[in-house]
N, C-alpha and C positions, 0 to 999 in steps of 0.2 A: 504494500500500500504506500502510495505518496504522502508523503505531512508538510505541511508548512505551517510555519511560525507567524504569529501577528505579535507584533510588541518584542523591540529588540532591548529592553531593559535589562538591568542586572539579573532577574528572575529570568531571562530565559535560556541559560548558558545551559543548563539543568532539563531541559526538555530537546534542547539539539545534541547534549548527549546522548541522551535516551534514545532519539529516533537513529540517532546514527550507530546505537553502538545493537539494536533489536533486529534482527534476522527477518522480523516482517516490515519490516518499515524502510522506506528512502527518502530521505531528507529532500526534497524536492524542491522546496522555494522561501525564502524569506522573507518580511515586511516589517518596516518601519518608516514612519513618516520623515524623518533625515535618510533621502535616499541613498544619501552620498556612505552611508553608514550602512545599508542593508546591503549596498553593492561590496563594498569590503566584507561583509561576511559571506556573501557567495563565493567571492574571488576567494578566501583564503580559504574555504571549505570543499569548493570546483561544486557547488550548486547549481542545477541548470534555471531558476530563476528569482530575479529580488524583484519585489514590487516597492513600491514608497506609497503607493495607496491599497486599502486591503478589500475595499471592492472589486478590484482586479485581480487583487489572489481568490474573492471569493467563487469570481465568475471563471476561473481556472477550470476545465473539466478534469484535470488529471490530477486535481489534488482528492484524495478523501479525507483526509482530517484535518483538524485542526488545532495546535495549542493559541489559547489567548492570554498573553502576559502583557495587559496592558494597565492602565491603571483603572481606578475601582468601578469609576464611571462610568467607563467605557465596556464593560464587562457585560450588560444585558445587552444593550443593540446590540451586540458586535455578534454576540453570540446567536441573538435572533435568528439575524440575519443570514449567518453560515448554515443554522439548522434548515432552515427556508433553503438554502441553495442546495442542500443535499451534504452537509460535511459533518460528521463526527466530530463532537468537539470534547477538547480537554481544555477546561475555564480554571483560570488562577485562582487562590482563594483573595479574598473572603466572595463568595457566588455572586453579590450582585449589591448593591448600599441598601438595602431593604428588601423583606420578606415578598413585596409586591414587586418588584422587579424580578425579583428568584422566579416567582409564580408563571409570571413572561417567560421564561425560558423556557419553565417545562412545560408549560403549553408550544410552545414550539416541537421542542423533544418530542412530545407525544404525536405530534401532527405530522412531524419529516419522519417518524419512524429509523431515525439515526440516534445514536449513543450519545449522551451529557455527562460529562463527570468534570465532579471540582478535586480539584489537586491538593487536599490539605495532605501537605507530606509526611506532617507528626505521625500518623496513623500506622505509618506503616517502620517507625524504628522499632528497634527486639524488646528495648523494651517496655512499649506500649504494647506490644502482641501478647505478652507475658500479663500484661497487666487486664488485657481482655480477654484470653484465658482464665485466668485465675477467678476472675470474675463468672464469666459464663459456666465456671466450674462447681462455682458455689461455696469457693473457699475464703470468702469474705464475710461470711456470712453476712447480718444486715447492714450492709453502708448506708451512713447515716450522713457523713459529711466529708466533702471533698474541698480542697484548699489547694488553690492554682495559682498563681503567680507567674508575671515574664519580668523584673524589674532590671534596666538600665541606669547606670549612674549620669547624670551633667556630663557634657564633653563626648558620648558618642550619639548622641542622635541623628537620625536619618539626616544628611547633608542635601540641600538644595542645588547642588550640582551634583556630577558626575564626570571623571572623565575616562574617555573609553581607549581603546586600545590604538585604536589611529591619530586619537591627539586632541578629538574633535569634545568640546562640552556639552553638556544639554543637560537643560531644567528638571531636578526632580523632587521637587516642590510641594507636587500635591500630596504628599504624606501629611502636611500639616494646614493643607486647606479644608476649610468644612465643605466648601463651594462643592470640589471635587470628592469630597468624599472619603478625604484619609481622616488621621486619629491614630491613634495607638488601639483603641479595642477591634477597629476592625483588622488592624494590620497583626499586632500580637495576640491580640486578644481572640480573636475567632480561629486560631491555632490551636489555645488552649482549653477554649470552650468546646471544637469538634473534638478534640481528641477525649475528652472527659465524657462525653453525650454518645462518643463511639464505644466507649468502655461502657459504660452502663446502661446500654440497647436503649438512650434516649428516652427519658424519663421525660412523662409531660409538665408542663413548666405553669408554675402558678401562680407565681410573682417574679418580681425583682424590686432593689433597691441599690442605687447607686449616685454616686457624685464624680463629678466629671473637673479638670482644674490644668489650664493654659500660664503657667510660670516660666518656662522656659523656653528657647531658642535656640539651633545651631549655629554655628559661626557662617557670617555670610562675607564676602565680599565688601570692600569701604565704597561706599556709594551705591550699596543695595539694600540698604535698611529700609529706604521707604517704596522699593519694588516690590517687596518679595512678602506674603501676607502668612503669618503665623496664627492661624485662628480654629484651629480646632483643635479637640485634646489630646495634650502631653504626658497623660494618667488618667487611668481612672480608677477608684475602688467599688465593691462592688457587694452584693448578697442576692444569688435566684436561691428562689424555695423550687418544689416540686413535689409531686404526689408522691404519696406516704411520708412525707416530713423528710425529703433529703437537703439538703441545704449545699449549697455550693460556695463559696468566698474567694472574691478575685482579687487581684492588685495588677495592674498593666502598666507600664512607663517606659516612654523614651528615654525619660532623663527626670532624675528624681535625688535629693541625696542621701544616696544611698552608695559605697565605697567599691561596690563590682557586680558586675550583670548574673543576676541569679534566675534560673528558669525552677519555677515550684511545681511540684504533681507532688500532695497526698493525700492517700485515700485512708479513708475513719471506717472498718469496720467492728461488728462485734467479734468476731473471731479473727482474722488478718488485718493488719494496716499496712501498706506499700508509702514509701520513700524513692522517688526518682530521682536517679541523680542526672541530668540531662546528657549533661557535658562529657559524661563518661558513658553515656547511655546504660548506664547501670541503673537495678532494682533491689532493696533492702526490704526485706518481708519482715513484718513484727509480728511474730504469733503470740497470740494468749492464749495462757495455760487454760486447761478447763475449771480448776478453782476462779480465774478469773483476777487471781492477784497475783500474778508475773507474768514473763515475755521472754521469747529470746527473737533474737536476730538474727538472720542469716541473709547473704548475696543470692539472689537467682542467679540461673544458670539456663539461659536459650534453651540449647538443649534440652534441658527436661519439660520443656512447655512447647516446642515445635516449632519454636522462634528463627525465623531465616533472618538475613541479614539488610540492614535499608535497602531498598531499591526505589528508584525514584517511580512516582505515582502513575509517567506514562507507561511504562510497563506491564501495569495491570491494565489499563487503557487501552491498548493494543490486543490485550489476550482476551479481551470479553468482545472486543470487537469480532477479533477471527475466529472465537470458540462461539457467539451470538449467546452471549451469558452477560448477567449482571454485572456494570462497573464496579470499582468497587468502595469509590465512593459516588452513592448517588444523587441526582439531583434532589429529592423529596428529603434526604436529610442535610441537603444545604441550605434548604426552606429554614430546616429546625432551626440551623444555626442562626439562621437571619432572621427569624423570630424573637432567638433570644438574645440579638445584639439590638432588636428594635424596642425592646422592652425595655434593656439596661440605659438605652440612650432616651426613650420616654422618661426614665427615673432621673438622668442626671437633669436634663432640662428644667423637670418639676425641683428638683434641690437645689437649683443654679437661678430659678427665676426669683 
């Protein structure tokens, strides 16, 4: 099958490996709107073609898929649009800036009778596989409270530039426009909320409570302080409830202070609690005794839970396409997740007004 790429950003180095390095895939054409930058990636890759507009790649007949790695805004039409043309698509996360634009897509999905998947790639480290195991096994017995966190210090948030490999700059800004659609919850945060909602077969969701807070800035350029707009949020904290009283507690931040970047997963059962260590891709099980007054600890081990090793999310994209099986992550739980990012951003608004 042919792929092409829309959206030459930092996120898409990670889906031209994938097509290029999968036995059913040929990397066939690239797109981004700096042509002059889409054509260096065909030239250095010998791609037979770059677009700079991606309604020309849509109207391509020899593509059939498609990764979209553009930014957040851009993610429903775009995606529309390729399902209407007839193209398989693999959509960046977070699925779309609301539950209602999600919904758009999979009415499309449903209507072209072609594949949708969002690419949340947490899902598929060892160990998060471990961690939904263990779960689906029933050795957590009741989880009652889960505690998630992605926290950055000041000094490394998303930068408003970029420079790319040929020398050339370009704006990437909208991480911290409302306009456009970035934030920290939807960029870190709806990582940690699909991968938590994957673990626990998505429990329905009954509130939320949250506060949203814009204190800080990246370093910009002298004489770009009054171009360049910093207006959506830099953090957020957070509390969803869910049916049968499980409770969830977030923390999300670009830039917060706090002395080094900590990625949180843990989970509250009555008989297991898990400790993710991100950075090591490690798992710490906390078993209680059956008196119920001690614990011990121990490392997971892949292995004994059936754990393979990351592989990026087109991969599984590609094999449900040529086996005509389920993605493997699907659109109807990228709804969930924009559900639950629509609720938490209804909370801050109400705490912020």
């Amino acid at each position: 099958m042919k792929a092409g790429i829309i959206g030459l950003g930092t996120i898409f180095w990670g889906h031209l490996r994938a097509y290029m390095e999968n036995e059913n895939t040929e990397l066939y054409a690239v797109c981004d709107i700096d042509g002059e930058w889409a054509e260096y990636i065909r030239n250095k890759y010998d791609l037979p073609k770059a677009y700079s507009d991606y309604h020309e790649l849509l109207r391509d007949p020899e593509i059939d898929l498609v990764s979209i790695c553009l930014p957040n805004e851009l993610h429903a039409p775009v995606t529309v649009e390729a399902l209407d043309m007839g193209k398989h698509v693999l959509c960046e996360k977070p699925m779309a800036p609301s539950a209602a634009d999600g919904r758009r897509m999979r009415d499309a999905e449903l209507r072209s009778g072609k594949k949708l998947m969002i690419s949340h790639n947490q899902r598929f480290g060892e160990d998060v596989q471990m961690l939904k195991k263990l779960f689906d096994d029933g050795y957590f017995g009741d989880v009652y409270h889960v505690r998630i966190g992605w926290r950055r210090p000041v000094g490394i948030m998303p930068s408003p530039y970029s420079v790319r490999e040929n020398g050339t700059v370009y704006n990437r800004n909208w991480f911290h426009e409302k306009a456009s659609h970035g934030g920290v919850l939807r960029d870190l945060g709806s990582h940690l909320i699909d991968l938590t909602m994957h673990v626990l077969g998505f429990p329905k969701l009954e509130g939320a409570f949250a506060s949203s807070y814009r204190k800080f800035h990246p370093e910009v350029k002298p004489g770009d302080e009054d171009k360049l707009v910093f207006d959506s949020e830099d953090m957020v904290t957070g509390l969803a409830k869910f049916e049968g009283g499980l409770s969830v507690q977030m923390e999300f931040s670009f830039g917060s202070t706090v002395p080094e970047e900590v990625i949180i997963t843990n989970v509250y059962g009555t008989k297991l609690g898990a400790v993710r260590h991100s950075s090591e891709k490690q798992l710490d099980l906390i078993r209680v005794a059956e008196d119920g007054q001690s614990f011990t600890i121990e490392r997971a081990k892949p292995e004994d839970y059936g754990a393979i090793p990351f592989r990026h999310p087109a991969h599984g994209f590609i094999e449900a396409i040529v086996n005509d099986t389920e993605v493997p992550v699907p659109s109807d739980q990228g709804i969930k997740v924009l559900e639950i990012l629509d609720e938490l951003y209804k909370a801050c608004d109400e705490s912020n007004a």
